[in-house]
C-alpha positions in Angstrom: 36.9 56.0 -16.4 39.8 56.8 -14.0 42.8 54.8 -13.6 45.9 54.6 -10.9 49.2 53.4 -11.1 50.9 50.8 -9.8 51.6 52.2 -5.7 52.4 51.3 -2.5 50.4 54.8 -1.6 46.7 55.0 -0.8 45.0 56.8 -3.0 41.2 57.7 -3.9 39.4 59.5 -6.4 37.1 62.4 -6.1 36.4 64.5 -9.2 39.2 62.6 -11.4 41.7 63.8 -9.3 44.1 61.2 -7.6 44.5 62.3 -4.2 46.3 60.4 -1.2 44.2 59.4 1.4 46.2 61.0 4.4 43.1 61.4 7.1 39.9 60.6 8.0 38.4 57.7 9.4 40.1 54.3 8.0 38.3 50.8 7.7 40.3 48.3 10.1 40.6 44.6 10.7 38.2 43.2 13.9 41.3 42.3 14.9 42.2 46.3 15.1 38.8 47.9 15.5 38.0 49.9 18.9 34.9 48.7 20.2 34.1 52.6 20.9 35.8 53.7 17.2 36.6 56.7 19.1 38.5 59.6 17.2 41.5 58.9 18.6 41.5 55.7 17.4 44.7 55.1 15.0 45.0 52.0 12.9 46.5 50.9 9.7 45.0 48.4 6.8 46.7 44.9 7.0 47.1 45.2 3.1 48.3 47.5 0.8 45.8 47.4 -1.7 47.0 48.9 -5.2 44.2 50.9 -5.6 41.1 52.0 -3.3 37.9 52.8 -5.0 35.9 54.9 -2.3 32.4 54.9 -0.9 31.4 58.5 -3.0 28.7 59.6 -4.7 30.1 59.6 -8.1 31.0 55.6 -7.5 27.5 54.0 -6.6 25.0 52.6 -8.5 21.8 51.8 -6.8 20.2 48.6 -7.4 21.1 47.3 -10.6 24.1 45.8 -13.0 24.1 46.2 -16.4 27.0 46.4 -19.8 26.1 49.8 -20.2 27.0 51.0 -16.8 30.3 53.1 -17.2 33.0 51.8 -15.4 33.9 54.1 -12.3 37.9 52.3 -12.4 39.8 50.4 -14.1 42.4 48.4 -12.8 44.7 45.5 -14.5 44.7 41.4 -14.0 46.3 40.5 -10.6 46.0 44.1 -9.1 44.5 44.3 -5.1 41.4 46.7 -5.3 40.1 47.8 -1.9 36.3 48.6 -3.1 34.5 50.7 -0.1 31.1 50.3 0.6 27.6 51.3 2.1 25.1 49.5 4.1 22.5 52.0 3.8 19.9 49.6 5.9 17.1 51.6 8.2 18.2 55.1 6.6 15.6 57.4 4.9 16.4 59.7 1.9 14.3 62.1 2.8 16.2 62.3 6.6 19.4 60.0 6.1 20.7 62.4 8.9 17.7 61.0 11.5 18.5 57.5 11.7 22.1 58.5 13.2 20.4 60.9 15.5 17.9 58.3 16.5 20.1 55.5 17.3 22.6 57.3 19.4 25.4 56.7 16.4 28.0 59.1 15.6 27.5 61.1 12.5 31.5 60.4 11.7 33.1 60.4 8.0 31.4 57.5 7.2 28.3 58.3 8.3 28.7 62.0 6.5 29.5 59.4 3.2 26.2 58.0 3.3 24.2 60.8 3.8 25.9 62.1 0.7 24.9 59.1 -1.1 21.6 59.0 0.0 21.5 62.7 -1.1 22.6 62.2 -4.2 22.8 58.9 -6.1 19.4 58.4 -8.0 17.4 55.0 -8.6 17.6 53.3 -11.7 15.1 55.7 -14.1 13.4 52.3 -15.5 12.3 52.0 -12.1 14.7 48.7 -11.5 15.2 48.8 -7.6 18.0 46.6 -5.6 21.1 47.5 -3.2 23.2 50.6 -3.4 26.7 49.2 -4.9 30.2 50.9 -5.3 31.2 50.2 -9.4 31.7 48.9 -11.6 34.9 48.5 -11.7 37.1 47.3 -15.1 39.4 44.6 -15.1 41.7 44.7 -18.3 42.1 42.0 -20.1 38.9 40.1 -18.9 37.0 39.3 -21.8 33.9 37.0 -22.9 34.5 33.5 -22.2 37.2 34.0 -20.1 36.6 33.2 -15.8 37.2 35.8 -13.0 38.5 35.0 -9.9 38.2 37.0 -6.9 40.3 35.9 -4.2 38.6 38.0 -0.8 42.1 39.0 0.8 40.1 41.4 3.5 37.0 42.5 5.0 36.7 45.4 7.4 34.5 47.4 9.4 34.1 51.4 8.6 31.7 51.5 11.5 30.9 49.9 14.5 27.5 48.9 14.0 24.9 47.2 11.8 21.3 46.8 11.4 18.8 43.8 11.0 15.3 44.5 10.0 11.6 42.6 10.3 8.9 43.7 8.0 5.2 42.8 6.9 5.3 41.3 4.2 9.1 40.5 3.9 11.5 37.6 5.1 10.9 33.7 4.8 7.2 34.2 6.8 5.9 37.2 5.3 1.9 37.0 6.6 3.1 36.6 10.1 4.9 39.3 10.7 2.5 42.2 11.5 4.4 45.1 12.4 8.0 46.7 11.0 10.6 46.8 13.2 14.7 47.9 13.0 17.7 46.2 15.3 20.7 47.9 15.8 23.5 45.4 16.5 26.6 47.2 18.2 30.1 45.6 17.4 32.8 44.7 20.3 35.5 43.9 17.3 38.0 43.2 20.3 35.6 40.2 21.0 34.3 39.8 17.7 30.6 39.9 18.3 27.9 41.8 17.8 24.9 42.8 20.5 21.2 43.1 19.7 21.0 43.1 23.7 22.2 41.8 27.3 22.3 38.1 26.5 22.1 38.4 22.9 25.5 37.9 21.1 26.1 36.9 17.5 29.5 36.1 16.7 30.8 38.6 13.5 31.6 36.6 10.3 31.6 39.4 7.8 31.0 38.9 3.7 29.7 40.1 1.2 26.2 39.5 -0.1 26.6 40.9 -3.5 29.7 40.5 -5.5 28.7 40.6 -9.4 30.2 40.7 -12.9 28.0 42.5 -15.3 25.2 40.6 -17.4 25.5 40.1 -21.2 24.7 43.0 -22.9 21.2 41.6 -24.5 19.8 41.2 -20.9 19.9 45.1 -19.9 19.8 45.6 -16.9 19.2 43.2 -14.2 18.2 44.3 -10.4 20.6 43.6 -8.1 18.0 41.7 -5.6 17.9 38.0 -7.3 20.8 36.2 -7.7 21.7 34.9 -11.7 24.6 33.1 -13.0 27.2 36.1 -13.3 26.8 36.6 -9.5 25.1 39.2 -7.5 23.1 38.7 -4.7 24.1 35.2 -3.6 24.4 35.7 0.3 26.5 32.7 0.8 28.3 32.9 4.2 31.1 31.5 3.6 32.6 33.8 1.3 34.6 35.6 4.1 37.9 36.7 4.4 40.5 33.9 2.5 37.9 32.6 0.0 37.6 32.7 -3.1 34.5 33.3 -6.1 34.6 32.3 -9.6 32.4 33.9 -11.4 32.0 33.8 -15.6 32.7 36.5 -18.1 29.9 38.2 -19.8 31.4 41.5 -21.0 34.7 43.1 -21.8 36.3 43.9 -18.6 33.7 42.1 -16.9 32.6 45.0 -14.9 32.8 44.1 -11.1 30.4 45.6 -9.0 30.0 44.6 -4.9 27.9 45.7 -1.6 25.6 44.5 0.7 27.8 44.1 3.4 26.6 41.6 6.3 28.5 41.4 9.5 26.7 37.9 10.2 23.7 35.9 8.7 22.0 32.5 9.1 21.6 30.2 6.2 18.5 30.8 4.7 18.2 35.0 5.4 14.9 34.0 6.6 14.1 38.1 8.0 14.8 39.0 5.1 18.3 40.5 5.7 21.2 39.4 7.6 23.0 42.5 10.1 23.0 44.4 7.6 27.0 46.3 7.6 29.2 48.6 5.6 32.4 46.7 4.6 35.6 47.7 2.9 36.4 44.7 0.7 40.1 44.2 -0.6 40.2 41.7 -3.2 42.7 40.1 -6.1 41.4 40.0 -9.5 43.0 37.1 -11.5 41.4 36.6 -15.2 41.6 33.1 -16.5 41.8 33.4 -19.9 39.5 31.1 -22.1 38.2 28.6 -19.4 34.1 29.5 -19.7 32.4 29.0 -16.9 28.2 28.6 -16.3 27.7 29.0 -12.8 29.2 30.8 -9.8 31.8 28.7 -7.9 33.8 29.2 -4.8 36.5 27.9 -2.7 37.6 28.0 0.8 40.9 26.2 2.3 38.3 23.3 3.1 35.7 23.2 0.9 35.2 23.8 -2.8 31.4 25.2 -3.2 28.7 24.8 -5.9 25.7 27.1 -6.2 22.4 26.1 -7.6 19.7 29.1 -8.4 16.2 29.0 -9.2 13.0 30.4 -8.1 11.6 27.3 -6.9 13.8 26.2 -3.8 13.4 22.4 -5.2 14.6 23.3 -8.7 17.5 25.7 -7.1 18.3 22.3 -4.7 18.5 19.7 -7.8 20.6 22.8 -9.7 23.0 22.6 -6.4 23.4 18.7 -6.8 23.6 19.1 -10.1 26.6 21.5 -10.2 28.3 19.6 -7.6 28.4 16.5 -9.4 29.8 18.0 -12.6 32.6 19.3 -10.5 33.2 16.2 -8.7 33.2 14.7 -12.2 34.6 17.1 -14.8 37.5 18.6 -12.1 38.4 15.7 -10.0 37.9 13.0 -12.3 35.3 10.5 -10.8 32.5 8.9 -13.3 28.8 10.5 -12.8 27.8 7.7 -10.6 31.0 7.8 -8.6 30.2 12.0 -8.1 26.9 11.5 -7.1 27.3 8.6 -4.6 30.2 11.2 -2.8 27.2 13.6 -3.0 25.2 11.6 -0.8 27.2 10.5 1.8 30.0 13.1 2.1 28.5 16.8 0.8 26.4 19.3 2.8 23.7 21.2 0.6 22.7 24.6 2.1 19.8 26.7 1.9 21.9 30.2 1.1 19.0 32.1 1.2 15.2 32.1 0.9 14.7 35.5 0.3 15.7 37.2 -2.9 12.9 36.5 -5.5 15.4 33.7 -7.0 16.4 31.2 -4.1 20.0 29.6 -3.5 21.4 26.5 -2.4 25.1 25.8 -2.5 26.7 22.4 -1.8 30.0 22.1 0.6 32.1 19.7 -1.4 34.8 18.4 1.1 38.3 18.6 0.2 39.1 16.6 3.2 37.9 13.2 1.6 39.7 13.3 -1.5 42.9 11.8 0.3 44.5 10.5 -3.2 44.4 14.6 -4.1 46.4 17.6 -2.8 44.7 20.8 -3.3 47.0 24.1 -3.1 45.2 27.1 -2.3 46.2 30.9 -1.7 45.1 31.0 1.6 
């Protein structure tokens, strides 16, 4: 397990050696990103994370979370982590080298990252299958029983692209698509979209579609493909840049793992993937100590946001309504009735996604309509 100091430095880790990250391609703000990403291209991160967990090898886990999964960092309540990530959508192991080639797409320091990944992380031996994730990482003092928050302080682009796919068999209409096929989507960060084509433009709203804690121990080891209650692959939308996720405590140091980057998606997924993007995600980790929590939750400086899961999109929709009145009960202090008659007229259940084995729906609670209550927020 490697630790790092308190710094206004970036550093990385490679080998257990603490190194300062002094060249090299950097992840930047859309606000900051050349269209081109040219080499001469010389920007700086808008935060000064206290530590940076990179996109190597020895940091990735592919496909799965589990409490016996060492710890790759370990970093203290109320420290800023910049986690790097892949998005290794569309590339072979056999060739990772040929889908760079193929698509006309630099083979930069990024792309050299993930061919080393795909060289040399291994799947799960049990044969458990999912995303390829950078952790976990440790956060002292987090404990069972207590809630994590996870306040996303930054997303940013390592490269100027990412990819969508269609498949047989895959997506939200599985027997009607008869043939594979991969989309490149090439970023203009100056105007914030990204091109499948002339005429095709999709603005970029980048998250992340899997942000996790580690499963209780008795569980083993979970794929990272369905969503469960201690996170994982949610694929909510909203969970961009100056939101925040709660998610509950199953293990000491609750062991963080993220990835699945998506520079845009649709509610619902319904492809089967959204454009499919590396992201660097900067984060604050705040433990709450004792307050146990059952379900993911989020907030956003407008909306507070309940998550129901299930494998049946019905069940997963009533789990949604359900959530959202026991936080319209239990946290802003209405009667049941009272929560689910503001359910009705006032809240906005989503179909997060209908693609990951166990389907989502969260609820958009309004903060706006509580006008007796003043909600402070971080961001």
């Amino acid at each position: 397990m490697k630790t790092s100091r308190r710094s206004f430095l970036r550093k990385t880790s490679r080998n257990g050696l603490a190194l300062l990250s002094t060249g090299g391609l950097t992840a930047t703000s859309l606000d900051q990103l050349s269209p081109l990403l040219t080499p001469t291209t010389k920007t700086a991160a808008a935060i000064k994370p206290d530590h940076v967990v990179r996109s190597l090898p020895e940091n990735m886990v592919w496909g799965y979370f589990g409490a016996d999964v060492p710890p790759v960092y370990k970093v203290k309540d109320g420290d800023v982590v910049e986690i790097q990530t892949v998005n290794p959508s569309g590339v072979s192991r056999t060739n990772p080298e040929e889908f760079y080639t193929k698509n006309n797409l630099p083979l930069d320091q990024h792309a050299q990252e993930v061919v080393a990944i795909m060289k040399n992380v291994k799947p799960e031996p049990s044969g458990i299958r999912g995303h390829m994730l950078t952790g976990p990482v440790y956060i002292d003092g987090a404990q069972p029983g207590d809630t994590l928050e996870i306040r996303i302080l930054d997303l940013t682009f390592p490269a100027p692209f990412g990819v969508n796919s269609v498949w047989p068999g895959g997506g939200g209409i599985p027997d009607e698509v008869k043939t594979r096929e991969t989309f490149v989507y090439r970023y203009d960060a100056k105007r914030k979209m990204a091109t499948l084509k002339e005429g095709v433009e999709i603005p970029l709203k980048p998250f992340m579609g899997v942000m996790a804690l580690s499963p209780p121990a008795d569980m083993g080891r979970q794929s990272s493909i369905p969503p469960n209650f201690f996170g994982g692959n949610l694929d909510i939308k909203h969970l961009t840049k100056g939101t925040t996720l709660f998610l509950p405590v199953s293990v000491p140091g609750g062991l963080f793992t993220t990835g699945d980057g998506h520079g845009a998606q649709g509610n619902g997924e319904v492809s089967g993937v959204a454009i499919e993007t590396a992201i660097n995600l900067t984060v604050k980790f705040i433990v709450h100590k004792g307050k146990a929590s059952k379900q993911p939750r989020a907030e956003t400086p407008t909306h507070f946001i309940a998550v129901g899961l299930d494998k049946d999109l019905n069940k997963a929709m009533k789990n949604a309504l359900s959530e959202a009145c026991a936080f319209i009960r239990d946290e802003l202090g209405f009667t049941f009735n009272e929560a689910l008659s503001i359910a009705s007229t006032a809240v906005d259940f989503e179909v997060s996604q209908v693609v990951d084995q166990t389907l989502g729906v969260h609820a958009m609670i309004p903060k706006s309509i509580f006008t007796k209550k003043k909600f402070d927020f971080w961001a």
